[in-house]
C-alpha positions in Angstrom: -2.3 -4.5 -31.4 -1.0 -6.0 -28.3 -0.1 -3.2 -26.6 -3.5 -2.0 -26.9 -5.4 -4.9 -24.9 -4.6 -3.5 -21.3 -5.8 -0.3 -22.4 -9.3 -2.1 -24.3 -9.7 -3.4 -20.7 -9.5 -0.2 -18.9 -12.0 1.2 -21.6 -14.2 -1.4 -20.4 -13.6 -0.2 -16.8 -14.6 3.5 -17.7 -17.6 2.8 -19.7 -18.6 0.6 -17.1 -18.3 3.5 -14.7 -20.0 5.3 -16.9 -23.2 3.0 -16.8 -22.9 2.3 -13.3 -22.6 7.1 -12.7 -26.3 6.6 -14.9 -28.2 4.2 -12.6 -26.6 6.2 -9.6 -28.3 9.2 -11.1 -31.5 7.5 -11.8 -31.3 6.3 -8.3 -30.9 2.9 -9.2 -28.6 1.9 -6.7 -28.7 -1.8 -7.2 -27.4 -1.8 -10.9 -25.0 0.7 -9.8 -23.4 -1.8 -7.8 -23.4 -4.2 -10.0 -21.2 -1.8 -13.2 -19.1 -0.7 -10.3 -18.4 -4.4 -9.5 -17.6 -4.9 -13.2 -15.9 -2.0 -13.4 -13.1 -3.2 -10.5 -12.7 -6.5 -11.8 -11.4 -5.1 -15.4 -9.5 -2.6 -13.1 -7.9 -5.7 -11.6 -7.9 -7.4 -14.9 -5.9 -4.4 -17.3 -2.7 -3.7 -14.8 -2.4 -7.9 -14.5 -2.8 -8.1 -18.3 0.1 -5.0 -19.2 2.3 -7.4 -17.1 1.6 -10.3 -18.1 2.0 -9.1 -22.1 5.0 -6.9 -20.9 3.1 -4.0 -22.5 3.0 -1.2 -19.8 3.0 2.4 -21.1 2.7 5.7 -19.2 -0.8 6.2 -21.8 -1.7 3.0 -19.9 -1.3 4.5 -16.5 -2.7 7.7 -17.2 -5.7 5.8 -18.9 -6.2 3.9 -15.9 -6.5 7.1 -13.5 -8.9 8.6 -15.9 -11.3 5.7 -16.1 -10.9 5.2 -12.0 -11.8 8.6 -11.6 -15.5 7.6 -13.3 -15.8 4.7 -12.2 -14.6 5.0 -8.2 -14.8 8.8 -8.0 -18.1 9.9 -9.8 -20.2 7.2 -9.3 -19.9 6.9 -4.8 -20.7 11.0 -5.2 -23.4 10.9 -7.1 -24.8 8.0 -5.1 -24.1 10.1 -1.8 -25.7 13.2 -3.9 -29.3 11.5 -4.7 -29.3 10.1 -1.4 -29.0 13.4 0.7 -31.2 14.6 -2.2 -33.9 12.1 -0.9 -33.2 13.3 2.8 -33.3 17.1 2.3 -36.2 17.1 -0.1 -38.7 17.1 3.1 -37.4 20.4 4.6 -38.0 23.5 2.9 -34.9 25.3 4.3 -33.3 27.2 1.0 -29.9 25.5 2.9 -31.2 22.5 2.5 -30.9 22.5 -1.4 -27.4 23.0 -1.3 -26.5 20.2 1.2 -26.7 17.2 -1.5 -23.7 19.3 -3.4 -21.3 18.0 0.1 -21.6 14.6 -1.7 -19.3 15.0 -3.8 -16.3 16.0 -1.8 -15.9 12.6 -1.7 -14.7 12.7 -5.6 -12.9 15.6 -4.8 -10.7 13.7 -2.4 -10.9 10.7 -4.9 -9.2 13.2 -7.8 -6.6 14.0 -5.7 -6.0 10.3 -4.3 -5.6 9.1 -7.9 -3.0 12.3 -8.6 -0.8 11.4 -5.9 -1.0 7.5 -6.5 0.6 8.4 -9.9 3.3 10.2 -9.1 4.5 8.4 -5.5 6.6 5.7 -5.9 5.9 4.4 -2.0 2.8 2.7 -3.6 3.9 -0.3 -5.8 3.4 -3.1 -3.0 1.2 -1.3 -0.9 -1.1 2.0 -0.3 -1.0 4.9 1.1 -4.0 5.8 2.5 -7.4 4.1 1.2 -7.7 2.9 -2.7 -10.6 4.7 -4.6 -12.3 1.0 -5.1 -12.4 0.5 -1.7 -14.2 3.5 -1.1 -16.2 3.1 -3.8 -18.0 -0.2 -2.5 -17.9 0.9 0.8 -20.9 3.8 -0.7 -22.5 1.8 -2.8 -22.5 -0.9 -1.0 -24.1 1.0 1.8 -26.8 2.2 -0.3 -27.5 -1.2 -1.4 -27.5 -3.4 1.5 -29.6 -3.4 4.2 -32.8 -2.5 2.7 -30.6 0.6 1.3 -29.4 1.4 4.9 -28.0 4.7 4.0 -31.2 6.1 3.3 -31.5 5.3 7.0 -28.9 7.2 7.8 -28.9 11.2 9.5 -27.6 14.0 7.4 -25.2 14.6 9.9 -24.0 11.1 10.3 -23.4 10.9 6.1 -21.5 14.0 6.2 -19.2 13.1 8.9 -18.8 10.1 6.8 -18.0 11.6 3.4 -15.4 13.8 5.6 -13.6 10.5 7.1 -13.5 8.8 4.1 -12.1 12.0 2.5 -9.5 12.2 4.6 -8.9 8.2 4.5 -8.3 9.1 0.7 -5.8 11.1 1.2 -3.7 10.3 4.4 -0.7 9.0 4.8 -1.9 5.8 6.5 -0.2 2.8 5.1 -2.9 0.0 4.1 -2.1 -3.0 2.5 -3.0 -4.5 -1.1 -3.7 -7.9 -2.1 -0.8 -8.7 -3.9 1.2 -11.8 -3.2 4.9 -11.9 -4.1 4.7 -15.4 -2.0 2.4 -17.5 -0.3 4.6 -17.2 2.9 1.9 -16.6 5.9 4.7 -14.4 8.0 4.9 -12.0 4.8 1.1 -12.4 4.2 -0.3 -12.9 7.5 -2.5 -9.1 7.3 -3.6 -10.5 3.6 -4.7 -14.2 4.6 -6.4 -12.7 7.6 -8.5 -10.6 5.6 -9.4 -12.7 3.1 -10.2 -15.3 5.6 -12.2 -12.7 7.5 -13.9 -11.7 4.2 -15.1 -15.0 3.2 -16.6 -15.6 6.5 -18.4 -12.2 6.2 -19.1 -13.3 2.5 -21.1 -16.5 3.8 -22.9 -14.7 7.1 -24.4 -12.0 5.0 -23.6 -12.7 1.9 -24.1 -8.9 -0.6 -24.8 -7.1 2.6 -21.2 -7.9 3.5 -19.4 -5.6 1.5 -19.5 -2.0 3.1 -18.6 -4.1 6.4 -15.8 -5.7 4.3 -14.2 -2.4 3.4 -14.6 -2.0 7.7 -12.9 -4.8 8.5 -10.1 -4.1 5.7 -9.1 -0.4 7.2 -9.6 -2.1 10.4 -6.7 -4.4 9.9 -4.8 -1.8 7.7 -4.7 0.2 11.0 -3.9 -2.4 13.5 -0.7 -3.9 11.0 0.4 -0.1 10.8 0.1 0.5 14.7 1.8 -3.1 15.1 4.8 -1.7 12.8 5.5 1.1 14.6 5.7 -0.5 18.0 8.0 -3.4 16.2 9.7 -0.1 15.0 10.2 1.4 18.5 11.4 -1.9 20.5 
């Protein structure tokens, strides 16, 4: 029964997801947040649990994808679906009906994120190129904060965005997790600087922060790999 707990918890990640792809559909983008939110902290929780009970299975890690998929692939395209939805529905242009379907390349590009996560072995310390929960809040997020500020947005300007973040998916930019193996700051510095940047964000706008949070993290993932390769060069 042990072994089994991790994978309870990554359950409760995926029918999270599931709840939170329902609101997103209603266009309910608020308690979509929210199951995404829960749904990432019992993706945090069920990887920190199979170590901590020394349980961890390949069923576990292909579990995991699975429910990530839902929960951080389906749920930010279907948010980015009803939202051009809302913003084509005014022009009666028969290629306009087809333009809400762009959304979700975004999960496309999430599918094949999660595929490659399994099978590269570069990524136990770090990433390469940007974690589906990241992107994940980043939409959502957006479509929540700021008086939904995506809604705000141009078509143009969301599709250009769905093609970045695609491509932050799955590039081979290095960005960095949050996981200590020491509280050293010259092995942590890009870490504490982010979360020290995060809670000062956190306090200033409080919700609102988050897509601007996922910013300032590829922000800083850039500028620590731009800082390697000139440490790499001299």
């Amino acid at each position: 029964m042990k072994k089994q707990i991790p994978n309870i918890i990554t359950l409760c990640n995926q029918l999270s997801g599931i709840i939170a792809l329902i609101f997103a559909y209603k266009g309910n983008f608020s308690n979509a947040l929210l199951f995404l939110m829960i749904g990432a902290a019992f993706d945090f929780c069920d990887g920190a649990t199979a170590r901590l009970l020394k349980v961890s299975s390949n069923i576990g890690k292909e579990l995991d994808s699975l429910a990530d998929m839902v929960t951080f692939g389906l749920v930010p395209g279907m948010v980015i679906y009803k939202v051009l939805s809302v913003l084509c529905e005014t022009n009666s242009a028969l290629f306009y009906k087809y333009i809400p379907y762009l959304g979700f390349i975004i999960t496309l590009a999430s599918a094949y994120r999660l595929a490659k996560f399994n099978i590269d072995e570069r990524q136990t310390s770090s990433f390469i190129g940007l974690a589906t929960p990241a992107n994940a809040i980043f939409w959502v997020g957006l479509s929540v904060c700021y008086n939904n500020l995506l809604l705000q947005f141009p078509i143009w300007a969301i599709l250009t965005l769905v093609i970045v973040f695609s491509f932050l998916l799955i590039c081979e930019l290095p960005m960095f997790s949050l996981k200590f193996h020491n509280f050293q700051w010259k092995e942590n510095s890009i870490r504490y600087i982010f979360i020290i940047g995060t809670i000062i964000l956190g306090i200033l706008f409080q919700i609102n922060a988050l897509p601007v949070m996922i910013l300032w993290y590829i922000l800083l993932s850039i500028v620590d790999f731009l800082i390697s390769l000139k440490q790499k060069h001299n």
